[in-house]
The first five atom37 places (N, CA, C, CB, O) and aatype in JSON, in Angstrom:
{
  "aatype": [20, 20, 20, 20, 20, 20, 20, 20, 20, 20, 20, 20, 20, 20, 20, 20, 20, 20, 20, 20, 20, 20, 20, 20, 20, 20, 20, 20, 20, 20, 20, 20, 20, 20, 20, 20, 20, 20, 20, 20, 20, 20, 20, 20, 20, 20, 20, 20, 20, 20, 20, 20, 20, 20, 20, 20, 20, 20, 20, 20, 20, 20, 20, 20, 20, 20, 20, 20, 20, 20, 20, 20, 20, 20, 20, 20, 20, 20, 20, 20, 20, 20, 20, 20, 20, 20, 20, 20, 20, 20, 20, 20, 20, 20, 20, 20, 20, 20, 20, 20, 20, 20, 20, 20, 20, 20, 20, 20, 20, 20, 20, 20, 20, 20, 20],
  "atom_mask": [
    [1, 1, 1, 1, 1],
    [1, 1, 1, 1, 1],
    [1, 1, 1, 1, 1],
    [1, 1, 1, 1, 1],
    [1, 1, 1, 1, 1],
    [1, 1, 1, 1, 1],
    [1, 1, 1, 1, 1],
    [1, 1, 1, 1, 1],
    [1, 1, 1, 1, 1],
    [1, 1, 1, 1, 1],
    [1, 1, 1, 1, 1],
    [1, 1, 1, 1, 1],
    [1, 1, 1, 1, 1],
    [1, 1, 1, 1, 1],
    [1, 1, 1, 1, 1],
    [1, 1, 1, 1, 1],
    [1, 1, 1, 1, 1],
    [1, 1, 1, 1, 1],
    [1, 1, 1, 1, 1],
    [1, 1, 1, 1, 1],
    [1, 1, 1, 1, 1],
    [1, 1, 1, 1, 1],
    [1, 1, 1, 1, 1],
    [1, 1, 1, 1, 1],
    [1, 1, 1, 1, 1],
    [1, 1, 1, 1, 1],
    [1, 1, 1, 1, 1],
    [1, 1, 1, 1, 1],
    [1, 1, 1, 1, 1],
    [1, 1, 1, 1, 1],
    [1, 1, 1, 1, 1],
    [1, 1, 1, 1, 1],
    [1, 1, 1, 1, 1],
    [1, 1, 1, 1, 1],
    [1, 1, 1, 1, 1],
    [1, 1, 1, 1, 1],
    [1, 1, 1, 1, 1],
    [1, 1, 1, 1, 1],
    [1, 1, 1, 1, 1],
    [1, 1, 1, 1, 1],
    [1, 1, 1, 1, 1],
    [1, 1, 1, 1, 1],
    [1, 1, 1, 1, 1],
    [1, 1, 1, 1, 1],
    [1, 1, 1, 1, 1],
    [1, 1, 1, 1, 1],
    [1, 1, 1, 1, 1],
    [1, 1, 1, 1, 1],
    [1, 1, 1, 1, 1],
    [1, 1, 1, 1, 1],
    [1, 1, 1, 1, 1],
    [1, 1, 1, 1, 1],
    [1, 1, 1, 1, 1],
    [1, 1, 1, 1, 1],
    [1, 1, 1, 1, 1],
    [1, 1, 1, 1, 1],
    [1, 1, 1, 1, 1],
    [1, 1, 1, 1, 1],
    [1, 1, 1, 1, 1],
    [1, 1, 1, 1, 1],
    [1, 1, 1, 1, 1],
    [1, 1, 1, 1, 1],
    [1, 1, 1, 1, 1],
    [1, 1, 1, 1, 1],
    [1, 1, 1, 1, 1],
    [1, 1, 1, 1, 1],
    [1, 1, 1, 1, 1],
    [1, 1, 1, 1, 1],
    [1, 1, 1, 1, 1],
    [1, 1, 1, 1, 1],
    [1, 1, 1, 1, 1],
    [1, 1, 1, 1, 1],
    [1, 1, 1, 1, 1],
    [1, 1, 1, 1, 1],
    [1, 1, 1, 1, 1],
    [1, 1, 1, 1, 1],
    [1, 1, 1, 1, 1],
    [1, 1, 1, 1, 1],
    [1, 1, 1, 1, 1],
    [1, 1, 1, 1, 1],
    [1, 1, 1, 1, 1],
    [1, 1, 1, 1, 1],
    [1, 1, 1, 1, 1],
    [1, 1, 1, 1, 1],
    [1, 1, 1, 1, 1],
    [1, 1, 1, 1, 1],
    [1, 1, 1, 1, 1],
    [1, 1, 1, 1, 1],
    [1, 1, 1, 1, 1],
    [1, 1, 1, 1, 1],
    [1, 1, 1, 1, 1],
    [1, 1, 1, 1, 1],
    [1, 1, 1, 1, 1],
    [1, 1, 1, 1, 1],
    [1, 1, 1, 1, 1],
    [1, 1, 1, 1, 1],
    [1, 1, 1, 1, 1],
    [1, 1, 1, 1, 1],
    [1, 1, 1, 1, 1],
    [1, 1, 1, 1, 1],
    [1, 1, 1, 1, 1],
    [1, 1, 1, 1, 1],
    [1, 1, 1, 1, 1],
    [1, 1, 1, 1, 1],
    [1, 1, 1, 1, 1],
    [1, 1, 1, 1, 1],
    [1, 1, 1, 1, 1],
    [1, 1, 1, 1, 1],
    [1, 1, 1, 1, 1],
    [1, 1, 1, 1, 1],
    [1, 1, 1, 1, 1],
    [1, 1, 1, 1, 1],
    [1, 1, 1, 1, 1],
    [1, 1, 1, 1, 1],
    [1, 1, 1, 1, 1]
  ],
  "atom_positions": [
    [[0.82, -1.2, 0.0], [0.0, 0.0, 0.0], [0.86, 1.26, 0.0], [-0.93, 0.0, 1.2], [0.76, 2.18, -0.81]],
    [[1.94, 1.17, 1.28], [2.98, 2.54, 1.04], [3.71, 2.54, -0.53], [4.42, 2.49, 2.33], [4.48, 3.45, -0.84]],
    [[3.4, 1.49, -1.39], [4.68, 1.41, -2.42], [3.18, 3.45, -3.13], [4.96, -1.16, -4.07], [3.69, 4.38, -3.75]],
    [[2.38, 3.45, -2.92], [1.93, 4.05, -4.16], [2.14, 5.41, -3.74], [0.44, 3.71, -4.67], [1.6, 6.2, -4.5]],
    [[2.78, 5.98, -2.71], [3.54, 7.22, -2.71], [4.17, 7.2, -3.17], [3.97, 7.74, -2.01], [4.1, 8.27, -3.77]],
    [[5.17, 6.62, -3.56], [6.12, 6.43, -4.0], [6.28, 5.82, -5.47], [6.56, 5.87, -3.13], [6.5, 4.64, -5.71]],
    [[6.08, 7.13, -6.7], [6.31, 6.29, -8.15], [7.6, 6.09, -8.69], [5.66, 6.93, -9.29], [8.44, 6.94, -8.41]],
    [[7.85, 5.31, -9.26], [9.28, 4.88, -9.85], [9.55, 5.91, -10.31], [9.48, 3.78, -10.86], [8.7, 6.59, -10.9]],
    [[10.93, 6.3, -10.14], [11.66, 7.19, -10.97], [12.41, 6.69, -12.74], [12.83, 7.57, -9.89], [12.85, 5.59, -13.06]],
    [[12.32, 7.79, -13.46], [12.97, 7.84, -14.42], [13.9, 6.58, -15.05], [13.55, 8.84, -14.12], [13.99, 6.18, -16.21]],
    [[14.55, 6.13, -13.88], [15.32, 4.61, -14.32], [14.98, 3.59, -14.23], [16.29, 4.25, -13.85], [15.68, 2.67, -14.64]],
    [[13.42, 3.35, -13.51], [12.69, 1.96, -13.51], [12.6, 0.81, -14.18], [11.78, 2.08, -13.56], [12.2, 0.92, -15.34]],
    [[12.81, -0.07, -13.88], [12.93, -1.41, -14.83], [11.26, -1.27, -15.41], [13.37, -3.21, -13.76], [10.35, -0.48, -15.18]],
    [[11.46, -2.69, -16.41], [9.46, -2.81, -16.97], [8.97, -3.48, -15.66], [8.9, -4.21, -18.74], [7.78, -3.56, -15.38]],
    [[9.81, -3.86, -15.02], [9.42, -4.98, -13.61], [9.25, -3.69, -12.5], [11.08, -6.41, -12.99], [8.39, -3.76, -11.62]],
    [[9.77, -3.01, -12.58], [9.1, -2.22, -11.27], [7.98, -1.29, -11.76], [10.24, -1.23, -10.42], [7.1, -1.17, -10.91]],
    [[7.73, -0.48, -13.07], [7.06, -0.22, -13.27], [5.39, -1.12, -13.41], [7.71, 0.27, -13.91], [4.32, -0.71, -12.96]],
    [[5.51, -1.71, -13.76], [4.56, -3.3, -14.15], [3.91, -3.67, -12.45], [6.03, -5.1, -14.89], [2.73, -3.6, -12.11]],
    [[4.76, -3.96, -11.81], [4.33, -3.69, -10.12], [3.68, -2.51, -9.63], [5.52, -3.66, -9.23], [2.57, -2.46, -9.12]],
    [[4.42, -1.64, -9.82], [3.44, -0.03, -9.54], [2.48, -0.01, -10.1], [3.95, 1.36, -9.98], [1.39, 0.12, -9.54]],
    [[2.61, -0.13, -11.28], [0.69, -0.12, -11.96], [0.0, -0.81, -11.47], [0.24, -0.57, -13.39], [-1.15, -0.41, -11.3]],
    [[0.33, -2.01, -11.06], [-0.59, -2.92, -10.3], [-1.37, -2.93, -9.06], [-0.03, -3.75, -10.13], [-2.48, -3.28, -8.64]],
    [[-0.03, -2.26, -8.55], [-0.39, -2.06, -6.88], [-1.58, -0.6, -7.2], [1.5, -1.5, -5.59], [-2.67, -0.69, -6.62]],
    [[-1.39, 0.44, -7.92], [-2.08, 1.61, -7.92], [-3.68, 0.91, -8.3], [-1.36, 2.81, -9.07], [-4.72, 1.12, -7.68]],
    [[-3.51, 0.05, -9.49], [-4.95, -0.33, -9.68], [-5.45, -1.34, -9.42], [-5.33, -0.28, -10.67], [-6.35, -1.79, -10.13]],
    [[-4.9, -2.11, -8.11], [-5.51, -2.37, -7.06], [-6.29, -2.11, -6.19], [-5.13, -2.5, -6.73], [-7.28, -2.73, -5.79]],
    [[-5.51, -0.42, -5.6], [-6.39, 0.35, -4.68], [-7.35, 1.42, -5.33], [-5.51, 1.07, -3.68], [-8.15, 2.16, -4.77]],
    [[-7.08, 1.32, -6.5], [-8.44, 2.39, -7.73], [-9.08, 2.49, -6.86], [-9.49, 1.79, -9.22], [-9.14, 1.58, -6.03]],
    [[-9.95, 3.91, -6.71], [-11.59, 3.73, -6.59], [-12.25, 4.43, -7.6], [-12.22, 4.26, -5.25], [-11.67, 5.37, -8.15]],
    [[-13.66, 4.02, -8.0], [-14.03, 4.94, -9.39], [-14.73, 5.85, -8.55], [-15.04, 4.22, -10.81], [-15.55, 5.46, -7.72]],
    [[-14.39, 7.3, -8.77], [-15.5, 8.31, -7.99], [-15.51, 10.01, -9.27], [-14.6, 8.79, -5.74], [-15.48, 10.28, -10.47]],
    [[-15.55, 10.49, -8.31], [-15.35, 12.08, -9.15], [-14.9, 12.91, -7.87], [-17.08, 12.91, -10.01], [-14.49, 14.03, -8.16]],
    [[-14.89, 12.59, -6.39], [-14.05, 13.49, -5.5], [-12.65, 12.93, -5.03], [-14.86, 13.81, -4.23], [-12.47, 11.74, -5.27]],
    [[-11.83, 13.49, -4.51], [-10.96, 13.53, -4.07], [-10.75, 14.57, -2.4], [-10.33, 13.78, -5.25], [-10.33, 15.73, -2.48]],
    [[-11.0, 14.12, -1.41], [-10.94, 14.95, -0.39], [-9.48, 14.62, 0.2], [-12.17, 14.75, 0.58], [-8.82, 13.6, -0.01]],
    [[-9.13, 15.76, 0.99], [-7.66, 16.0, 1.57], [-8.23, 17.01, 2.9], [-6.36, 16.92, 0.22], [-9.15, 17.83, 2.99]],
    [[-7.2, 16.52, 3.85], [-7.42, 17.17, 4.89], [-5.91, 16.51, 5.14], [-8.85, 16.94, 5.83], [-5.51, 15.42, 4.75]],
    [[-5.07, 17.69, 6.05], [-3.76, 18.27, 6.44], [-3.06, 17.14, 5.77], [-3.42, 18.54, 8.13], [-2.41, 16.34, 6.45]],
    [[-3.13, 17.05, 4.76], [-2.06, 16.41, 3.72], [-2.48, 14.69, 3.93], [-0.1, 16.85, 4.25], [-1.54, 13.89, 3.96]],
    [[-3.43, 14.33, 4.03], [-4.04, 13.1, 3.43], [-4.75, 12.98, 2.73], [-4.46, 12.47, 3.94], [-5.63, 13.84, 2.7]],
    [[-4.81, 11.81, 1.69], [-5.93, 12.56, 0.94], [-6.95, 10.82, 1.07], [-5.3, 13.4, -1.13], [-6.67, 9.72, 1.55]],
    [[-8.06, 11.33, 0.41], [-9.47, 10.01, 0.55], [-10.22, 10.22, -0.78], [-10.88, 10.3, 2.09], [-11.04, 11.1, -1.06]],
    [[-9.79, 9.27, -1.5], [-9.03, 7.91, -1.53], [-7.79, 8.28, -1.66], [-9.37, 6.9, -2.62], [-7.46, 9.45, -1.82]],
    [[-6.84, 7.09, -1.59], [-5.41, 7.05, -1.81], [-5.65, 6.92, -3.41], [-4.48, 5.73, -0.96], [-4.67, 7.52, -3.86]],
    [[-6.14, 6.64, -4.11], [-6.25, 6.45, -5.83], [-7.81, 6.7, -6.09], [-5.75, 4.65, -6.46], [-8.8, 6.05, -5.76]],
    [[-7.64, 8.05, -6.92], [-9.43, 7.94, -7.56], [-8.9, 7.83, -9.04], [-10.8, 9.68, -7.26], [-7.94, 8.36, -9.6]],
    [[-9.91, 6.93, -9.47], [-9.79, 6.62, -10.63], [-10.81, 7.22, -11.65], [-9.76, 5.34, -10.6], [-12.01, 6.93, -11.65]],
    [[-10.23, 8.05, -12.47], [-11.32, 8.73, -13.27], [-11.32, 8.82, -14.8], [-11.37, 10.02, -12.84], [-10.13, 8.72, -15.09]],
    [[-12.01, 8.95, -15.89], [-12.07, 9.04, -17.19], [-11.36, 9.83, -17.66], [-13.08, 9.22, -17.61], [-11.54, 10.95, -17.18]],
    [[-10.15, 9.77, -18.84], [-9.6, 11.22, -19.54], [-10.86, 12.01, -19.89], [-8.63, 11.0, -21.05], [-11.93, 11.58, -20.32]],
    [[-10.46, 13.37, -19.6], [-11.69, 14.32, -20.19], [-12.75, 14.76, -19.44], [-12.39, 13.7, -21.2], [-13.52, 15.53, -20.02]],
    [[-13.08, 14.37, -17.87], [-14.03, 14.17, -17.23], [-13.82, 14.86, -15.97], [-14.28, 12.91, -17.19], [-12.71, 14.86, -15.45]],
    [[-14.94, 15.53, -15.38], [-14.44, 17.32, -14.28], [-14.02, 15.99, -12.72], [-16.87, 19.23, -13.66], [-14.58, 14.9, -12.77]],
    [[-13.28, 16.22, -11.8], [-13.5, 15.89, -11.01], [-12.99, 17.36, -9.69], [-12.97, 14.5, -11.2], [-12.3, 18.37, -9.86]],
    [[-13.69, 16.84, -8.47], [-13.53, 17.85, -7.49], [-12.41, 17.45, -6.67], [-14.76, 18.07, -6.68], [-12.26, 16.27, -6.36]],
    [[-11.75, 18.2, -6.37], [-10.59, 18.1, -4.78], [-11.28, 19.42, -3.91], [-8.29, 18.54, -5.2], [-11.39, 20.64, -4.03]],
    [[-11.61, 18.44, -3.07], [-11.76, 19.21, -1.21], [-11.05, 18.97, -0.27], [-12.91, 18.91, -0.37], [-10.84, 18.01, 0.46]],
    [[-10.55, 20.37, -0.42], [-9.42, 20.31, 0.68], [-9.99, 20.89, 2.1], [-8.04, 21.25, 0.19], [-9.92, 21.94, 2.74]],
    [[-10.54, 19.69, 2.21], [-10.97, 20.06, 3.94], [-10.86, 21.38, 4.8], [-10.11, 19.23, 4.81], [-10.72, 22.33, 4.03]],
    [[-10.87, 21.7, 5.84], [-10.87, 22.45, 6.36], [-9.53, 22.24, 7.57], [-12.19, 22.6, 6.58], [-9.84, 21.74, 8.65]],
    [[-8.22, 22.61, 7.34], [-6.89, 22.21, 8.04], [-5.9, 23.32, 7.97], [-6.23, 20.93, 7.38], [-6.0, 24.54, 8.13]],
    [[-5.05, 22.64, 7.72], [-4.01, 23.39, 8.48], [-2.85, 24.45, 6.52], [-2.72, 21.56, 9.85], [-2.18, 25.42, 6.16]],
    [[-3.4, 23.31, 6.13], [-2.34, 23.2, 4.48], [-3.38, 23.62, 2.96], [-1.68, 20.99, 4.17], [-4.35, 23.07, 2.45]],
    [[-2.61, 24.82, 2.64], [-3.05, 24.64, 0.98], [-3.03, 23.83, 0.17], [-2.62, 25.2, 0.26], [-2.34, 22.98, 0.72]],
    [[-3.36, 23.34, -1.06], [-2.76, 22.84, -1.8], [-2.47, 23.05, -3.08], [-3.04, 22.13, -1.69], [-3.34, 23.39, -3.89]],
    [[-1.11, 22.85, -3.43], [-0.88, 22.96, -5.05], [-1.3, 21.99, -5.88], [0.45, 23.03, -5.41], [-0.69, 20.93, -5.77]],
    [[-2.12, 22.03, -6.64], [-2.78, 20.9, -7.25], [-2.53, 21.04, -8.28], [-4.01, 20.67, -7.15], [-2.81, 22.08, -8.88]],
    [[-1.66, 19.59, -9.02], [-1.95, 19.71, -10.58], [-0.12, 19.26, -10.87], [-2.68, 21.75, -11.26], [0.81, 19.13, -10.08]],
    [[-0.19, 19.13, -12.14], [1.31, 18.57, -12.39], [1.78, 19.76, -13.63], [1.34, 16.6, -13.04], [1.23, 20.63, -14.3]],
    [[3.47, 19.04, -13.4], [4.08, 20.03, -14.27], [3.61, 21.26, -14.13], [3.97, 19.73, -15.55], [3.52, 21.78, -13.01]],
    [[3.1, 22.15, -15.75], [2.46, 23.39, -15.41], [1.57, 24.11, -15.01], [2.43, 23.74, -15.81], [1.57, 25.28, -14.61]],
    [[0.22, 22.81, -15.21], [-0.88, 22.6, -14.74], [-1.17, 22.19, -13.44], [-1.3, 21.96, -15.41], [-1.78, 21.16, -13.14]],
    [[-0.58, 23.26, -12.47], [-0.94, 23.66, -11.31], [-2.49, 24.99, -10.69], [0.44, 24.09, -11.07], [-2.79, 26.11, -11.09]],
    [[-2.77, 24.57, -10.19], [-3.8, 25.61, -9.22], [-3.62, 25.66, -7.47], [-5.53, 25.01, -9.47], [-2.71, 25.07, -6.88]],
    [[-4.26, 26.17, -7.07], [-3.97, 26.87, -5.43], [-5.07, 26.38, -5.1], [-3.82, 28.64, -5.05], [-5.93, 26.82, -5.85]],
    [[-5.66, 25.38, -4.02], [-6.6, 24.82, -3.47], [-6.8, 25.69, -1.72], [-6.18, 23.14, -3.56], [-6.42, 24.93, -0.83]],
    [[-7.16, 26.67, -1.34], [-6.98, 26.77, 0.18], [-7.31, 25.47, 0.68], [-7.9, 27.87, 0.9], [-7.31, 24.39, 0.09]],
    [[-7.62, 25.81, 2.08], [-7.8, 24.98, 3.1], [-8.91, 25.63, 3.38], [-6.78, 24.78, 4.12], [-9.02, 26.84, 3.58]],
    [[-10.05, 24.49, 3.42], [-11.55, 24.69, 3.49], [-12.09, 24.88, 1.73], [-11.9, 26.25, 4.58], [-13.29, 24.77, 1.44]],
    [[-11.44, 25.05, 1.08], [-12.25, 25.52, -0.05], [-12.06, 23.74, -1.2], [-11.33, 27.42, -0.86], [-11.42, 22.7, -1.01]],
    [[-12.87, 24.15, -2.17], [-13.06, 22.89, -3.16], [-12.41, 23.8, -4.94], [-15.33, 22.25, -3.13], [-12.11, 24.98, -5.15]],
    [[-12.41, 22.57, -5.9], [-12.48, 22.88, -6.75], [-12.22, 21.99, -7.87], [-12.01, 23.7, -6.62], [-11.28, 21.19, -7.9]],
    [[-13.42, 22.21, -9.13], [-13.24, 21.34, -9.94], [-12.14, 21.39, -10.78], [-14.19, 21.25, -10.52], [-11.52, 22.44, -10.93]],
    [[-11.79, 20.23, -11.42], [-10.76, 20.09, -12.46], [-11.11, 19.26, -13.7], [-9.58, 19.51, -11.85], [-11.83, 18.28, -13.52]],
    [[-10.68, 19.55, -14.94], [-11.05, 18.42, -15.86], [-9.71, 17.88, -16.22], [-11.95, 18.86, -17.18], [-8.87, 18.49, -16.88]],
    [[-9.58, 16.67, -15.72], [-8.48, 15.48, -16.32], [-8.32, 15.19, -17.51], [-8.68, 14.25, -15.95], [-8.41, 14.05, -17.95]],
    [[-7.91, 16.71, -18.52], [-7.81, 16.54, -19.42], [-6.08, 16.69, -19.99], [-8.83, 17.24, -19.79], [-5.77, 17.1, -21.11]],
    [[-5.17, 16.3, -19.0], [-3.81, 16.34, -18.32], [-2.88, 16.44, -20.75], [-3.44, 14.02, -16.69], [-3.23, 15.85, -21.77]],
    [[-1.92, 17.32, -20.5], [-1.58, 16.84, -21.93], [-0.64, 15.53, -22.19], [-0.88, 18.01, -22.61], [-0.12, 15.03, -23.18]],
    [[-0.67, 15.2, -20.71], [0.43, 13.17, -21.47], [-0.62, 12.83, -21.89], [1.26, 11.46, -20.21], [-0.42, 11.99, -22.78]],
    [[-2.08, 13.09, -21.69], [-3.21, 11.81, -21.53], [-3.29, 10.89, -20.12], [-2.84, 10.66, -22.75], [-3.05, 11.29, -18.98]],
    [[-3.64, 9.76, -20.48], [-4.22, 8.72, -19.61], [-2.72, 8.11, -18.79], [-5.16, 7.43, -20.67], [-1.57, 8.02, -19.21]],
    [[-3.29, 7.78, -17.57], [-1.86, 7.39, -16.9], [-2.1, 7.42, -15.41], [-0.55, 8.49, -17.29], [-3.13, 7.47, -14.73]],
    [[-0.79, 7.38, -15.12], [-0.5, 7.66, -13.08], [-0.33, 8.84, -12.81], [0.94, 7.02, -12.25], [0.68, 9.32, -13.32]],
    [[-1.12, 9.74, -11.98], [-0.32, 10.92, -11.84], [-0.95, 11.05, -10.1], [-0.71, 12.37, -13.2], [-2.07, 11.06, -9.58]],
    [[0.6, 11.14, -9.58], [0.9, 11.05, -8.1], [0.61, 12.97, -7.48], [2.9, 10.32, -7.92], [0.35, 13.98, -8.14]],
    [[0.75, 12.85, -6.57], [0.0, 14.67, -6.3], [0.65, 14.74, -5.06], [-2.08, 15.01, -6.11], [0.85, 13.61, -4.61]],
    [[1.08, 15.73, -4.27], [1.58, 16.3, -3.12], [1.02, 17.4, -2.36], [2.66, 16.62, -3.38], [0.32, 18.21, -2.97]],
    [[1.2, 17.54, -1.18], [1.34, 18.59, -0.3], [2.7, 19.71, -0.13], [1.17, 17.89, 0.85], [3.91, 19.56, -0.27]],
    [[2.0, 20.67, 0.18], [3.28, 21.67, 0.55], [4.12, 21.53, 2.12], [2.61, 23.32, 0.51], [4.92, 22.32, 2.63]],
    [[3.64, 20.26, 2.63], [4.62, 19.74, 3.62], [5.82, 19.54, 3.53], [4.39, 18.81, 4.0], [6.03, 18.37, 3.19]],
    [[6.9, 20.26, 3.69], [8.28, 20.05, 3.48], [8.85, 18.73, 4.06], [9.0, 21.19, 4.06], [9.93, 18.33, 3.64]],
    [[8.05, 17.89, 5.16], [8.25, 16.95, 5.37], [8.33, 15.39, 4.56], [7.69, 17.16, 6.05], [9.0, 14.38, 4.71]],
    [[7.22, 15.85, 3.61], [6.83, 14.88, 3.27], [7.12, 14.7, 2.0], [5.78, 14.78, 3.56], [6.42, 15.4, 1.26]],
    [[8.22, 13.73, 1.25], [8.58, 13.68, -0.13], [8.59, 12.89, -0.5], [9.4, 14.0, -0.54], [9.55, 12.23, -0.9]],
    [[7.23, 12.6, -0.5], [6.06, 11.51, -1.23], [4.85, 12.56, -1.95], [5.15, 10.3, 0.24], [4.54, 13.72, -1.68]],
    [[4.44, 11.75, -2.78], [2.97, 11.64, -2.62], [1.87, 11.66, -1.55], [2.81, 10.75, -3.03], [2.33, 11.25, -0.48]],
    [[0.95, 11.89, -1.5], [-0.27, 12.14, -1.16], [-1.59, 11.17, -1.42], [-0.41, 13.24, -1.71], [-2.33, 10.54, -0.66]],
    [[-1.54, 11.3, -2.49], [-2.71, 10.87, -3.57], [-2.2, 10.25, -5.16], [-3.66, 12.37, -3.88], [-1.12, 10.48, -5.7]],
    [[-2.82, 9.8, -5.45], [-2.65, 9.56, -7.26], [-4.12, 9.3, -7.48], [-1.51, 8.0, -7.94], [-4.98, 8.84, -6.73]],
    [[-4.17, 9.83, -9.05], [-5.26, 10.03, -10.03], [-4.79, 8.87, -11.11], [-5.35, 11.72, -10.69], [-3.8, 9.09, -11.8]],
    [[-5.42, 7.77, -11.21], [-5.55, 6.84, -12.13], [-6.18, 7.51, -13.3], [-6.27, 5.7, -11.62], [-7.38, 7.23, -13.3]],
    [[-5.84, 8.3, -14.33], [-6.39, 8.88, -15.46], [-6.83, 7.22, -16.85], [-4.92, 10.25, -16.03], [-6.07, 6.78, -17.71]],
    [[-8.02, 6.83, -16.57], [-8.43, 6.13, -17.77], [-8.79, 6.37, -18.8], [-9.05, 5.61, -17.69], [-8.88, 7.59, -18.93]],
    [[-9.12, 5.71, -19.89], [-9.5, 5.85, -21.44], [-11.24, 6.73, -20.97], [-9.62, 3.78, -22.53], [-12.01, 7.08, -21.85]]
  ]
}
């Protein structure tokens, strides 16, 4: 379960990658929210459609959040929500998400982006 903070880096064999995918869509869940409160998030994997809005609620705590990869970032407060459409430009895939906890250099969450 801890492996899915943690995505393979850049030098991954097909064998560790091939494991990570597995383990992530194992714990899938199919929904459209994503809630976070002081840097956890529920579910650990939402699994959602390319192309399709989903919400992150970031509870009411202690932490903002930067949401979004590469350039496709946004500012989530704490207490506030907001939709997104997973319309990411790799496409479909793993995409792991963080907190602004300096502690913590992991992941958070991942978005199972499907067909």
């Amino acid at each position: 379960e801890q492996l899915i903070f943690y995505s393979p880096g850049r030098d991954a064999t097909t064998d560790q990658l091939k494991a990570f995918s597995a383990v992530v869509t194992k714990y899938a869940k199919p929904g459209n929210t994503v809630f976070i409160k002081d840097c956890t998030a529920t579910p650990m994997v939402l699994e959602i459609p390319f192309g399709s809005e989903f919400t992150v609620n970031n509870e009411k705590g202690k932490t903002d959040i930067h949401f979004g990869f590469d350039k496709e970032r946004t500012i989530i407060k704490a207490g506030a929500s907001q939709k997104i459409k997973a319309d990411f430009k790799n496409g479909r895939g793993i995409y792991g998400y963080g907190c602004d906890d300096p502690r913590l250099k992991r992941s958070i969450g991942v978005l199972l982006v499907t067909k």
